[in-house]
Every structure is written in C-alpha cells, then in structure tokens.
C-alpha positions in Angstrom: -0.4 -12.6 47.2 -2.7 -15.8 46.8 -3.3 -16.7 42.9 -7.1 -15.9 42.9 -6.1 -11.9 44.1 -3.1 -12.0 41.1 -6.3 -13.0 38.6 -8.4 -10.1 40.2 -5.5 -7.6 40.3 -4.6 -8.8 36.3 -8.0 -8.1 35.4 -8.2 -5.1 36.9 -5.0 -3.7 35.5 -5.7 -5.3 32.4 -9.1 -2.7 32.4 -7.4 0.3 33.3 -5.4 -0.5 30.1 -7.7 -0.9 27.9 -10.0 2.8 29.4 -6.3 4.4 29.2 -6.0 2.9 25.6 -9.4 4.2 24.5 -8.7 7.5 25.9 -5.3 7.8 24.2 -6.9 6.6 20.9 -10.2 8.9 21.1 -7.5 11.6 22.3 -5.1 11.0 19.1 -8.1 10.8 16.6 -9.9 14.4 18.3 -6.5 15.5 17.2 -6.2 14.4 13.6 -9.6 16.1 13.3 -8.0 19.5 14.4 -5.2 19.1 11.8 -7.8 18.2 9.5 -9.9 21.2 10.1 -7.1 23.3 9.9 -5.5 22.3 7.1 -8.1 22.1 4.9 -9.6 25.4 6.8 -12.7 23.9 7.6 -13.3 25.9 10.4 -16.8 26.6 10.6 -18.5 29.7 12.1 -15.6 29.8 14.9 -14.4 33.5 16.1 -11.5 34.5 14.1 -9.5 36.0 17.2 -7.5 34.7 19.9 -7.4 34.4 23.3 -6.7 38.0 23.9 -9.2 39.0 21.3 -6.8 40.4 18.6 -9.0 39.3 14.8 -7.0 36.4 13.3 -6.5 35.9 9.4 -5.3 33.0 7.6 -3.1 33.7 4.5 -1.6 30.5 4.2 -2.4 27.3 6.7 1.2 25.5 6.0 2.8 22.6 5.6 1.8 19.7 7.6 5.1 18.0 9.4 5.1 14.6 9.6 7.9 14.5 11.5 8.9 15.7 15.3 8.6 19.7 15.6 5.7 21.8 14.8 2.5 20.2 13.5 2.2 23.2 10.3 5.6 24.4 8.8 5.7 28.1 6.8 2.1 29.2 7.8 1.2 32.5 7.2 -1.0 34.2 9.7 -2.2 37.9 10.2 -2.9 38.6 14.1 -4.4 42.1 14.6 -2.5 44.6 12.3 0.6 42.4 11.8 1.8 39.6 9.4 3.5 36.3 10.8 5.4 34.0 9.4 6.1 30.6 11.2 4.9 27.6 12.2 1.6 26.6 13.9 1.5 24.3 16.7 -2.1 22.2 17.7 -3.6 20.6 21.1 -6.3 19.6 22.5 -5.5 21.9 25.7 -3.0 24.4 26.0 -2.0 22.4 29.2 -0.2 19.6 26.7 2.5 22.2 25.7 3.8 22.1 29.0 3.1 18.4 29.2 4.9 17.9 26.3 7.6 20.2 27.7 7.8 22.7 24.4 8.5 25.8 26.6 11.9 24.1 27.2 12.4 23.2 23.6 14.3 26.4 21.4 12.4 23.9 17.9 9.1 25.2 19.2 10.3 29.4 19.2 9.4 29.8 15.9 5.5 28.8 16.6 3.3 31.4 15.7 0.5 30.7 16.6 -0.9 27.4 18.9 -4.3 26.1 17.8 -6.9 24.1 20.8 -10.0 23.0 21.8 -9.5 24.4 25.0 -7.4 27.2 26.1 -6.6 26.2 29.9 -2.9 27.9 30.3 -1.3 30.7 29.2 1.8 29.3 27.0 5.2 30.3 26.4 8.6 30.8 24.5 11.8 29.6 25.8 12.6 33.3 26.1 9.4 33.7 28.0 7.4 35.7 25.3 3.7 34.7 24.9 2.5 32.7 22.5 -1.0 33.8 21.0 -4.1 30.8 21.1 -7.0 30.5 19.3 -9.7 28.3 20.5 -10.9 25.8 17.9 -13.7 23.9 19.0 -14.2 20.4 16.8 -17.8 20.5 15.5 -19.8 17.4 17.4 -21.1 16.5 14.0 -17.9 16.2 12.5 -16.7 14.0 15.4 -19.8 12.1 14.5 -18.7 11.7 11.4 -15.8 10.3 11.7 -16.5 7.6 14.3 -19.2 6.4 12.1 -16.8 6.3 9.1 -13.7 4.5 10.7 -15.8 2.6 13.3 -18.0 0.2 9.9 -17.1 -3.2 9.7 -17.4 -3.3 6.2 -15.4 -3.0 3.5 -16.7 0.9 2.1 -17.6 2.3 5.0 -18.8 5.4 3.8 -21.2 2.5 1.5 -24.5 4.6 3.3 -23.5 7.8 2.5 -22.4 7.5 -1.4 -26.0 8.5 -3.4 -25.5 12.2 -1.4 -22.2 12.3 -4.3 -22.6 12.8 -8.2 -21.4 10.3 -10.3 -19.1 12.8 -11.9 -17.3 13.5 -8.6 -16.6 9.4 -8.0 -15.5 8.7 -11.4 -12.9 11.7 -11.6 -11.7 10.4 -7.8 -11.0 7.0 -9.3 -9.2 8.2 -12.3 -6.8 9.7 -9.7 -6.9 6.6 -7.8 -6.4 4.2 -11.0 -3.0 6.3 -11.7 -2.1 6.7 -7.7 -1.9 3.0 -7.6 0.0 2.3 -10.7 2.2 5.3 -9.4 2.9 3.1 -6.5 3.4 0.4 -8.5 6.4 1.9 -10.6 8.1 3.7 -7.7 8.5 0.7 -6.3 10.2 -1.3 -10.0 12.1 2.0 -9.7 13.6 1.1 -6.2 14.8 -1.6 -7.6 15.8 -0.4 -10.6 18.5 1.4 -8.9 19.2 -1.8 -6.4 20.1 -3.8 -9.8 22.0 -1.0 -10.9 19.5 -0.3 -14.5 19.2 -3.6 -15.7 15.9 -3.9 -16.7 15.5 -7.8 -17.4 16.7 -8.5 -13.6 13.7 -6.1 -11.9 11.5 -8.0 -14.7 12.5 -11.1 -13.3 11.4 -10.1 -9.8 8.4 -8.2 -10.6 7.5 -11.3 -13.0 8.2 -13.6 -10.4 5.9 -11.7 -7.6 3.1 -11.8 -10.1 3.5 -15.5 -10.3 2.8 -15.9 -6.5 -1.1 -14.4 -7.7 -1.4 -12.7 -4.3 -1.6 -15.6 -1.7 2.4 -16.5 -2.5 3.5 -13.5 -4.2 6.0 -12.5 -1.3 7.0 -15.8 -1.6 8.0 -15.9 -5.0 9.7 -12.0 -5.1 12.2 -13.7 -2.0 12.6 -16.2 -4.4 14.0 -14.4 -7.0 15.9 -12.1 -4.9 17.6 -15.1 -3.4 18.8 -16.1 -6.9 20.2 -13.7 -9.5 19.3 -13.8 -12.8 22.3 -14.1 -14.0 23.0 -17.3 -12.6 20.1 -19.0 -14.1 21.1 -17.4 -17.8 24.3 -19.1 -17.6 22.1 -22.2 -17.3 19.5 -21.5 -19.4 20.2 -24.1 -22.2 19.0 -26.6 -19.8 15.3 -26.9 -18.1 16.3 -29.3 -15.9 19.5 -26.9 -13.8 16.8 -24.4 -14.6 14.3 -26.2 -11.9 17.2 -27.6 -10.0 17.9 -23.6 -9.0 14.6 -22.8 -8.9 13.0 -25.4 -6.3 15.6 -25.9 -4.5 16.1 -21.9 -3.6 12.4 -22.4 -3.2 13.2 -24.9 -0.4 11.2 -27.4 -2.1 14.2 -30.2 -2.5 14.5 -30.5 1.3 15.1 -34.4 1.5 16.0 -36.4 -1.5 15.3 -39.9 0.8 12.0 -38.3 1.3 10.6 -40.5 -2.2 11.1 -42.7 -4.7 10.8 -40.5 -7.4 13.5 -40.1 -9.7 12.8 -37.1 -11.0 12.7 -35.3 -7.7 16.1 -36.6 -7.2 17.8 -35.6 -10.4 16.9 -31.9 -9.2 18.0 -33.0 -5.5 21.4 -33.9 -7.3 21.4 -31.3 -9.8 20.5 -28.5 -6.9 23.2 -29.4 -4.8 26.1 -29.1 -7.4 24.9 -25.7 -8.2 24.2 -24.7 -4.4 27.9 -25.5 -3.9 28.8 -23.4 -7.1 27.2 -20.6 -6.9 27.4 -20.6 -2.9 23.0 -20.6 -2.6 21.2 -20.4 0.5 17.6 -21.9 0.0 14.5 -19.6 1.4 12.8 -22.0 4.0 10.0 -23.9 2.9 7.2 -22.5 5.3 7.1 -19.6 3.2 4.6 -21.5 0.9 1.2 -21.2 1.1 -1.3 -24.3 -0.2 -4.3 -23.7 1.9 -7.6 -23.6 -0.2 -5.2 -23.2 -3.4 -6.6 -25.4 -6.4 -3.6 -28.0 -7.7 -3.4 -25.8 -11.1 -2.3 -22.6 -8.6 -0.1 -24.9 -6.4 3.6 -22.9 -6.3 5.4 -26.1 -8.5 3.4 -25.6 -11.2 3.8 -21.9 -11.1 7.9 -22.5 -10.5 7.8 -24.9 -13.1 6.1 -21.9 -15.9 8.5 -19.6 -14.9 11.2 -22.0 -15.6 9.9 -22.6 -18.9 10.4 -19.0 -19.4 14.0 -18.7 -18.3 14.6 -21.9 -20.3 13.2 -19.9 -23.3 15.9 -17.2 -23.0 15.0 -14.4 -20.8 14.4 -11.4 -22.9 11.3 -10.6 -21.5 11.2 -7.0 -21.0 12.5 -6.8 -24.3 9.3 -8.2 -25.9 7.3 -6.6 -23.9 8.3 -3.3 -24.5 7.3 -3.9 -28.4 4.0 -5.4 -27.7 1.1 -3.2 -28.5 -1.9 -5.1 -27.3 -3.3 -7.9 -25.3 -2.9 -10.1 -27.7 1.0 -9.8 -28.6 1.5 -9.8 -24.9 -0.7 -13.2 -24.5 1.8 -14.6 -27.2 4.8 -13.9 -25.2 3.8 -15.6 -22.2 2.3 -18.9 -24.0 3.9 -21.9 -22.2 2.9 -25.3 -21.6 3.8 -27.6 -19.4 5.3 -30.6 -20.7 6.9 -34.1 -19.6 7.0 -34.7 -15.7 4.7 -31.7 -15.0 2.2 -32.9 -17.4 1.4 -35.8 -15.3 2.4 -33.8 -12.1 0.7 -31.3 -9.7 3.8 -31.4 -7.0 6.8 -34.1 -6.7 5.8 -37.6 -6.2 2.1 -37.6 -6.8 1.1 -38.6 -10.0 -1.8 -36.8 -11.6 -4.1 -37.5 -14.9 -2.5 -36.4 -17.9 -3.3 -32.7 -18.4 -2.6 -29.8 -20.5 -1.0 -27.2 -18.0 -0.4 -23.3 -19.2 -0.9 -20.1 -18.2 -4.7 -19.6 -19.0 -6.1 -16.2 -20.4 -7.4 -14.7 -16.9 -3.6 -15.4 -15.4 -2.1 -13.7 -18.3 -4.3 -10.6 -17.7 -4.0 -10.6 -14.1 0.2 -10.6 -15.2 -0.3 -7.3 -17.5 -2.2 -6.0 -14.4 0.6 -6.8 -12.0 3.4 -7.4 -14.0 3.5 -5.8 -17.5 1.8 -2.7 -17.3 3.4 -1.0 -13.7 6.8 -2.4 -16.0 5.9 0.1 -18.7 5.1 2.7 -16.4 7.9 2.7 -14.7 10.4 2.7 -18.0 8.0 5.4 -19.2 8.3 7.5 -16.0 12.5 7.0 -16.1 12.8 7.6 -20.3 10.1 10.0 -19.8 8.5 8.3 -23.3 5.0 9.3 -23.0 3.5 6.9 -25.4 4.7 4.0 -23.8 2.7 5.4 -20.5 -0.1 6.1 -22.5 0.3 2.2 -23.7 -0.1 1.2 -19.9 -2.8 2.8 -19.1 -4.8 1.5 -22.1 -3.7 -2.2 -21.6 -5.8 -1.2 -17.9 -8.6 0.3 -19.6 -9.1 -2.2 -22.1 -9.2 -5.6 -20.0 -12.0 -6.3 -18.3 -12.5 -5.9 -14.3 -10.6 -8.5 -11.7 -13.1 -10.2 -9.7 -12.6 -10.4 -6.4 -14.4 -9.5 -3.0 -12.7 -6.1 -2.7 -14.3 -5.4 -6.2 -17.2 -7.1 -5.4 -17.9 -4.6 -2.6 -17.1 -1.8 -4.4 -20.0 -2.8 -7.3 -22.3 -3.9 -4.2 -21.9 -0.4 -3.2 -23.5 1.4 -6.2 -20.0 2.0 -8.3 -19.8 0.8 -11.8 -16.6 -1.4 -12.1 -15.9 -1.8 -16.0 -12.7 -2.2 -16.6 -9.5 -3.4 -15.5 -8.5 0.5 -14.5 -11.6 0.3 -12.5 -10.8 -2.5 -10.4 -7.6 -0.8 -9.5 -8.5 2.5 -8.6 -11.1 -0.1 -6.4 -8.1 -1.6 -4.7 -6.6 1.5 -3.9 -9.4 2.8 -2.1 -9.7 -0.3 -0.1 -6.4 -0.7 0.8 -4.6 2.8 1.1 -7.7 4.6 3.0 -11.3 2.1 4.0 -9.0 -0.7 5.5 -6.7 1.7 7.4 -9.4 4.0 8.6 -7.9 6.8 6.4 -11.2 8.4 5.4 -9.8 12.0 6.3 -7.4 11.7 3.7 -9.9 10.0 0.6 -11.9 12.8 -1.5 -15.0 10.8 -0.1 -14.4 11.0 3.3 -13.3 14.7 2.9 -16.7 15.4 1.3 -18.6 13.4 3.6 -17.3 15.4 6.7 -16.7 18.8 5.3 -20.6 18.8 3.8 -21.8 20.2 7.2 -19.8 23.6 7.9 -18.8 26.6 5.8 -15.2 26.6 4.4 -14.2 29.9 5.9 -14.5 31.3 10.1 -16.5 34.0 10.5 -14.0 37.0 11.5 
C-alpha cells in the first residue's frame, strides 16, 4: 500500500469512528432519557399497556442499579389483574436484549417488565417464558431539551431558560446545594479520619495544607503532607529552620545545593538531608508545582514557608479552632508573618524589596471556606454535636461571596450571590452537574425538561 492510500484509508477509518462514536453517544444519552422518564415517571400521555395490550400500573418505579444487572431493582408493577414484583429492564429496541445476550443470563429472570422505544422482538427468560414490553416513546421535545442543555458552551447552560423559575424554587435548590458540597467536603476529612486512625490534628494538617495550595497547587500541597507525617515535624518543631528543611525538601524544592550561592538555601540542603536519612523521606518531584500566572505573594515558598511558621508555633490547630466562635477568633489563630530570609525573599536565591509577608484577610476566609468550616462539619457529623455544625454553616453564611469566574457566571446569570454559602452551593452546581453535562440529575434541569408533559400515562 503506497503512503498517500494509508492517509486516505486513515482518514476514512478515522470518520467511521467518529459517525460510530456519535451514534454510540446519541444512543447512550436516548437512553439516560428513558431511565430518566421512568424513574421520575414522566411518561407523558403514553398507553399504559403492553405489547399484548394487558393495562399496566405503576406502584412503585424502583431502584435505579448503578451497577451490572437490571437497570430498576424492587419495582412494583401491576400488569392486567396481577401484581409483580421484580426488576425492570430498559432499551432502546427489544432487539438489544438479545444483543446483549440477557436470555442467556439466569441475573435477568427476575425482570418484570422490559421498557423501549421500540418493540422489534419478542423477548425471553432463560426458561423461555415471555417477558411483557411496553413501548415508551421519548418525547421529541424532551430530546430537544436535553441536547440544548448539555450541548451550551457556557458555563450555566440552562442561563436562557432560568426567568421561566421562581426565585423561591432557586434559592431552596441552593440551600441543598450549599450543604451537598460541604457534605462532600466532610466525607472526604472523614476518609481520612479513619486512614489516620482518629487523630484529628494529622487530617488538619492535610486539609490545612490543601487549602494552602489556593486551588492552582492545592493537590500539590495535600501530596506534600501525606509524604511527611506530622509527627515527624512535631518532634522538630522547636526549630523553624528543620521545620523548612522537611518541608521544601519533601516539596522537592532543595534539588541541587551547587545550584546557588545562597547560604541559606544550603543550610536547609544540609539540614534536609540529615533528616531525609533519619526519617528514611522520599521527596515528591518538583514538577508538581505550578507558577504560571501566580503573583510572587502566592508563589508555593511563601505558602511552605506560612505553614512552617505554623508547625513552628506548636501544632494545636484543630484544637483552637474548635473553640473559635467567629471570624474574628479564627483570623487570630492563623496571624503569621513572615520574618528574616522570607522577608526579603519571594523564592531561594532571588532577593526581593523588604516586605511584610502574611496571610491577608481574603486568604484567611478562603481557609475557613476550605479549611476550617468542612473541619467542623465533619467533627460535628462524627460527635454528632449539632451546634458545632450549626457553627459551620454560619462561618459560610456570614463571609462574604468568593469571587471568581464560576461565581461570576452564576451572578451574570440573574442569581443573587451574597454570601460565602452562596458561592458554594454556586460551585456545586458548576462542577457536580453544568460542567459534566449532568442536567438530568440538577432540580433545574429536571424542571426545565419535565415542564412539557404530564407526570402520570394516561391508562
């Protein structure tokens, strides 16, 4: 085969992947819809009966199985003058249960009932009794719909459709979004609650040190301080410099000692490498550091270098957090300034103008955000102390909104954004249904596409 009929024969195989790839996707997504519909028995004026024309009732649509097996565990169906109890299987065409082989397969006996678009073939049980169908067309609008919602470019993309919702309705769906988030948020402190077998001040320590990284280097920092125990730096803690030693070295920030003149670079170089060989480290590498379009002030060294400052201070953090009861106490605990080297220094070997360097009000907020009030969520949710919960959410509700495009966005859109809680539940939306397409599963996207068709079939 000459080279310019391998380029025509890759470019036309290449476009038969891509047709079979839209198919599969607009195949996969006509099928969501149909789970959808029936789950949340949106079924529109569709005859309740099946294929053989016996009326169909449903009691109770199931469980939907997220797993392999039947799509709807423990419906509840009546069919003619008898009640079933099972499972529900869906298609597009009765076809795919062959396809798919489920006559073969005794996990597909107990299916009650199989759901389509399109009833082409009879199906069957591995004993060979007959299944009963009932044809479910998807509603063109609804299709419609949904295309237009997952198919936007921007960041809402439901944006066009929000003035046909009460205010009412979007502020009671960002409570629940507000409190899903910081939900996530503590289930994950909780995780790791367990990996450090209860101690508190250690999943600080990490969940601290994330919040340092402010986003752009905040996976960064939490591998960090996974790489180096707490404990290791307490028995250290009387002295800033081992302190920095352990922390930019694990950092991989100490990589060459030859690499400049400056002495204080080196006294950590020397310092790092007795305690590497104590405590048997293994730096993270280097190029998990981000600097692009980072200002100096947010440059990891100078964030490393705070949360030594802290460590050096004793680490009792969660401690005195727990007993703060506002923003303020909480902007006391984490006052630090910079002092000595860093004072003239943004990174190693570059000297700087003198310049006072701290964690600045905004940072502290965006740390009770992050940091301190998932912590107290999390200790309320395991000590089940409700007014330490209750504490949480108010530190939220009482700081003002983060700034940042997601939120931007959101206000752009027509939501009011007021407070920290806000900006949240704003997040949330974004990032756990508009950015994945999951508009089917968001209260807005469910009363977007379920506006259009009664709630009930017509029997």
């Amino acid at each position: 085969m000459t080279f310019p009929s391998i380029i025509i024969y890759f470019c036309k195989y290449s476009d038969f992947l891509l047709r079979k790839s839209e198919i599969w996707e607009r195949y996969t997504f006509m099928e969501k819809l149909l789970y959808y519909m029936w789950e949340h028995r949106l079924l529109g004026r569709v005859p309740a009966q099946t294929t053989g024309g016996e009326t169909i009732e449903v009691i109770d649509p199931g469980r939907r199985n997220p797993d392999s097996g039947p799509d709807f565990f423990n419906a509840k169906i009546r069919i003619g003058n008898r009640i079933w109890a099972g499972n529900v299987e869906m298609h597009l065409r009765s076809s795919d249960w062959v396809s798919h082989r489920h006559m073969d397969n005794p996990a597909y006996d107990s299916v009650i009932l199989h759901v389509v678009t399109e009833a082409d073939v009879p199906i069957y049980r591995t004993n060979g009794e007959e299944i009963p169908q009932w044809v479910v067309p998807i509603p063109v609008q609804l299709q419609k719909d949904y295309i237009f919602l997952t198919t936007q470019s921007r960041s809402l993309p439901c944006q066009e459709r929000l003035y046909e919702l009460s205010s009412l309705f979007l502020t009671d769906w960002f409570a629940s979004l507000a409190i899903e988030r910081l939900q996530q948020k503590s289930d994950r402190i909780l995780r790791q609650l367990n990996q450090y077998e209860g101690n508190w001040e250690e999943v600080c320590y990490v969940t601290l040190s994330r919040s340092m990284g402010f986003g752009i280097n905040g996976d960064a920092f939490e591998r960090l301080a996974r790489s180096l125990p707490l404990r290791f730096l307490q028995k250290h803690a009387d002295s800033l410099v081992q302190i920095e030693a352990f922390l930019f070295g694990q950092a991989g920030l100490l990589a060459d000692c030859r690499s400049t003149d400056d002495s204080y670079y080196q006294g950590l170089c020397r310092e790092y490498d007795f305690l590497r060989n104590k405590f048997s480290l293994t730096p993270i590498p280097p190029e998990c550091w981000k600097f692009s379009r980072l200002r100096p002030t947010n440059f990891p060294h100078q964030r490393i270098a705070l949360l030594a400052q802290l460590i050096h201070r004793g680490f009792q953090l969660f401690a005195n957090l727990l007993n703060c009861t506002d923003e303020k106490e909480v902007q006391t605990v984490f006052e630090i300034h910079l002092e000595g080297y860093w004072h003239t220094h943004y990174t190693f070997g570059t000297t700087s103008l003198p310049r006072s360097k701290t964690l600045g009000r905004g940072a502290i907020r965006l740390l009770i955000i992050n940091c301190v009030a998932p912590l107290l969520y999390a200790y309320a949710v395991r000590s089940g102390n409700e007014r330490i919960a209750d504490r949480a959410m108010r530190f939220l509700e009482e700081l003002p909104a983060e700034d940042n495009h997601i939120v931007r966005s959101v206000t752009a859109a027509g939501i009011k954004v007021r407070s920290a809680l806000d900006s949240q539940a704003a997040i949330q939306l974004y990032t756990s249904y508009c950015d994945p397409h999951k508009c089917i599963y968001c209260r807005i996207g469910h009363r977007l596409l379920s506006s259009h068709f009664p709630k009930e079939p017509t029997p």
